[in-house]
N, C-alpha and C positions, 0 to 999 in steps of 0.2 A: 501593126498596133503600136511598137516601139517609137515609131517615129511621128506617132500624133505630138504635136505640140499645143499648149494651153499658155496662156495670156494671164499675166498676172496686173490689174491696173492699179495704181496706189494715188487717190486722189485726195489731193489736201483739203481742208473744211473751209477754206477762204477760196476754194476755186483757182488757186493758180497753177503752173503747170502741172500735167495729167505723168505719173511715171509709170512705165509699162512695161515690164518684163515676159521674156518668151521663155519657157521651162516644156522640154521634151518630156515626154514621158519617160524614155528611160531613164532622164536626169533622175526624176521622182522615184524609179522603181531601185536606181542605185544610191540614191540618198536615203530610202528606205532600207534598205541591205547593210548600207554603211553603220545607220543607227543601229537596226538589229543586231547586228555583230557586236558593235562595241555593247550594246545593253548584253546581250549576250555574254560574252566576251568578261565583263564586269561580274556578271553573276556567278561565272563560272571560278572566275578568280577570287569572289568575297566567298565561296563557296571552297577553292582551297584553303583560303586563309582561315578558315573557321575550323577545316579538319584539321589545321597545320596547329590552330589555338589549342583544338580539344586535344589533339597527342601530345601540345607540348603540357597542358593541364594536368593529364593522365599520369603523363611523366613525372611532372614535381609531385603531382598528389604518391604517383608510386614510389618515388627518391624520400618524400618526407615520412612512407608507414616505413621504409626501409631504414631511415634516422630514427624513427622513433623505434622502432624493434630493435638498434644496434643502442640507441639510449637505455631502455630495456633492460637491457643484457650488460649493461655496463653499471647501471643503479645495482642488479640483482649481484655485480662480479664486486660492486666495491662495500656492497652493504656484509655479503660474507666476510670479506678482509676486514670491514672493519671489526666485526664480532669475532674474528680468529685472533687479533690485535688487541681487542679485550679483554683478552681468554688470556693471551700470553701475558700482558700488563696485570691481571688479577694473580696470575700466578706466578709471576715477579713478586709483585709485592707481600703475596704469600712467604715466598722464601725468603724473601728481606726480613719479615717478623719470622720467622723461624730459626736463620743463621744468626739474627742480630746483627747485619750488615745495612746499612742506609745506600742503596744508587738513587743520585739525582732519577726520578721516571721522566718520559717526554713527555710533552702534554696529552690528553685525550684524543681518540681517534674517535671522532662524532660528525653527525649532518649538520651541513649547513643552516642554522634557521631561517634564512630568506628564503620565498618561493621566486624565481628564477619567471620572466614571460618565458613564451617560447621562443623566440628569437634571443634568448640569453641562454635555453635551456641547458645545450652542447657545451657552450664556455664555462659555465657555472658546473657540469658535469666534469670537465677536465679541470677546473680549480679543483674540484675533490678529490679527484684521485690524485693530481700532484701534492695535494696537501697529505692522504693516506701513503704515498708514499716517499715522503718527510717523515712522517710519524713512522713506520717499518721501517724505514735507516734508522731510524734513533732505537724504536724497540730493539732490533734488533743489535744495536754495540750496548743496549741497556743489557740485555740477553746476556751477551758475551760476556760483559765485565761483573754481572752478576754471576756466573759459572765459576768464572775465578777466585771472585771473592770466595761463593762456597766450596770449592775446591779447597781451598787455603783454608775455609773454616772447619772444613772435612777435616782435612790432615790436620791442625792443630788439636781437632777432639781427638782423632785417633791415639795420636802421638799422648796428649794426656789420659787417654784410657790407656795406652802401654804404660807409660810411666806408673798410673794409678795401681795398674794390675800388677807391674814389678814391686811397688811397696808393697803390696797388702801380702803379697807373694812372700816376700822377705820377713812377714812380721808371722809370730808364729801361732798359728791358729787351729792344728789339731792332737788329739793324744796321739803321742807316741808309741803308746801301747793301747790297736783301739781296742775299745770295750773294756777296760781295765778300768776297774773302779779304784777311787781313794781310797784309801786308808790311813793314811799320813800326814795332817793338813799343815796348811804354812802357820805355823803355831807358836807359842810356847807349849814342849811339852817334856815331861818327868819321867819319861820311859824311852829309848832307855838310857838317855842322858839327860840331865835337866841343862835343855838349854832352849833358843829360841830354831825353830827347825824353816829354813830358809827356802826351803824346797816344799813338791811333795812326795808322797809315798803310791804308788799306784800299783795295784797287787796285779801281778801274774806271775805266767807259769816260767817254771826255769829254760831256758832257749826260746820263748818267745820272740819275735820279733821287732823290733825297734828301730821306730820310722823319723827322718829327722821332719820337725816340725814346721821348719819354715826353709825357705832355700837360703843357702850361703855358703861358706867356706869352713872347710874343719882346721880347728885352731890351736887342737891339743887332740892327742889322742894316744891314751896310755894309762901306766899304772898313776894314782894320786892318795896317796896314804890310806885315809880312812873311807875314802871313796871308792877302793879298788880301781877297775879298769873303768875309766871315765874317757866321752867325748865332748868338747867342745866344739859349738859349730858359733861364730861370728857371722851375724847377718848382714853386718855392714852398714846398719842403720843405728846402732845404738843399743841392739838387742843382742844377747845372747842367750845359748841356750844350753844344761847342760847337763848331760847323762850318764850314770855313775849305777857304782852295783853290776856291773854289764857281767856277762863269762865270756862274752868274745865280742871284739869288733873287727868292723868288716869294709874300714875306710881309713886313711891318711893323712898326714898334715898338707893344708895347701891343696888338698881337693875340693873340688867344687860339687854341692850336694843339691838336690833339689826335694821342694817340699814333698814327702811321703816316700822318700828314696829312703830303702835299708841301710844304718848303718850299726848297729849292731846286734847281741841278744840278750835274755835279760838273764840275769846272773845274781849271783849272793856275796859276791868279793867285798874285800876289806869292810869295814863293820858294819853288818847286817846282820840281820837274826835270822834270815828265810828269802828267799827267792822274789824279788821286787825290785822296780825302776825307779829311782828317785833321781825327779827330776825338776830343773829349776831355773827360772828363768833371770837375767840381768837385764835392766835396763842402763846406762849409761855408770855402769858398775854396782848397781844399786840392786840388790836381788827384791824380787816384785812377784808378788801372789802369779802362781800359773792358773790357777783356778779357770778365772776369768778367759782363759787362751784354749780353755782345752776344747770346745766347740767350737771355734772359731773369732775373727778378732773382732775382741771389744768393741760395740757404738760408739763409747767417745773416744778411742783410736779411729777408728774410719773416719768418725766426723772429724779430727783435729787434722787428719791427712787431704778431707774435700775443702775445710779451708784454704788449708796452703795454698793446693789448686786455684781455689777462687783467687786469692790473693796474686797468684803468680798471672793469672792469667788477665788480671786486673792493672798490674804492672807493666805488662807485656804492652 
């Protein structure tokens, strides 16, 4: 059957020569085969390329949910930084109006207002967080040098609340004999000498107790004519304080006393008529109502003392 041959004529329209070709059968059956294969062959191959298109589709389509899940998670990691970065910048600024210190702040740590395509998405994503972390180096030595300044402004109040607490300490603010009323007042009075009475008179009992009123240094302590046994305490400020009438004391010159510390008891020496502490305060040698001192110190002593403060600390 292979070897039938068939005759092909090919005759032109004008009749001139006749051309005639001889084609076996198998010629046809393998020209047939050849085509089939390659058609074959073809399909089979547009047929890989398509599966090779759709994995590699799948692939980018799976690479870009996997970009946009790591975008994601990088929107949700810079959007918390930047709200912790707020937090810290409001509470910088907080203690800037607090200690009364000024730090330069870095600028705002905010989104970008342009919407990004997506083929910018990623780059526009990393301009922001290099930009949040510009801003947290700055917050951050903004942080630090704001710690110091209030550290410094710590220590400065402290240091003037020691200083404050040693004036008021030194200035004398309570009875020496407590619960001891007056009797005495800083007066003119006729009894029992007409003269002007520079102290006062504060009744109690004989050996009561007698507390120095403010803290400082004892600057006399001894017999003084009409005073009997008298102490003086020098506060080192300009005050003095001083206690007379005693029957004993129970401190030294050149010691150091502190406010409500015992230094003597109360007694009837040198001229007295009966058992009482008369007592009497100096300012800058000037003897000055205790009255005012016997519950503690005067308003406008403290306020003339929180001036200073301001002023010092104004000059500072």
């Amino acid at each position: 059957m292979l070897k039938e041959r068939y005759y092909i004529k090919i005759v032109p329209h004008r009749g001139e020569t006749v051309h005639r070709f001889q084609i076996a059968r198998a010629q046809i059956v393998a020209a047939v085969a050849i085509v089939a294969a390659v058609v074959l062959g073809s399909f089979l191959y547009a047929q890989v390329q398509a599966a090779r298109a759709r994995a590699e589709v799948t692939a980018l389509r799976q690479q870009e949910a996997a970009e946009r899940a790591r975008l994601r998670t990088i929107d949700r990691s810079t959007a918390v930084l930047r709200k912790q970065l707020q937090a810290i910048q409001k509470q910088n600024a907080e203690i800037q109006q607090l200690i009364g210190v000024h730090v330069t702040p870095p600028p705002p740590a905010h989104r970008t207002s342009w919407v990004p395509q997506r083929h910018d998405r990623l780059e526009a994503t990393l301009a922001e967080v290099r930009q949040l972390a510009v801003v947290s180096e700055r917050t951050a030595a903004e942080t630090a040098r704001l710690r110091a300044a209030a550290l410094r402004v710590l220590n400065l109040r402290h240091m003037r609340a020691l200083a404050r607490a040693s004036m008021l300490a030194a200035i004398p603010s309570i009875d020496p004999v407590e619960g001891a009323p007056v009797i005495g007042c800083f007066c003119y009075r006729t009894y029992p000498d007409v003269e002007f009475h520079e102290g006062v008179d504060l009744g109690a009992d004989y050996g009561d107790p007698v507390r120095a009123a403010a803290a400082g240094t004892i600057a006399f302590a001894g017999w003084d004519g009409g005073y009997g046994l008298k102490v003086v305490i020098d506060h080192g400020n300009g005050y003095q304080t001083w206690y007379a009438h005693l029957s004993r004391i129970d401190v030294s010159v050149g010691q150091h006393v502190y406010k409500g510390e015992l230094i003597a008891q109360v007694g009837a020496t040198g001229f007295a008529t009966g058992p009482h502490l008369h007592y009497q305060i100096m300012r800058d040698g000037v003897p000055i109502d205790p009255t005012p001192y016997l519950h503690g110190v005067p308003a406008s002593v403290v306020a003339a003392i929180d001036r200073h403060d301001d002023v010092a600390a104004a000059v500072r």
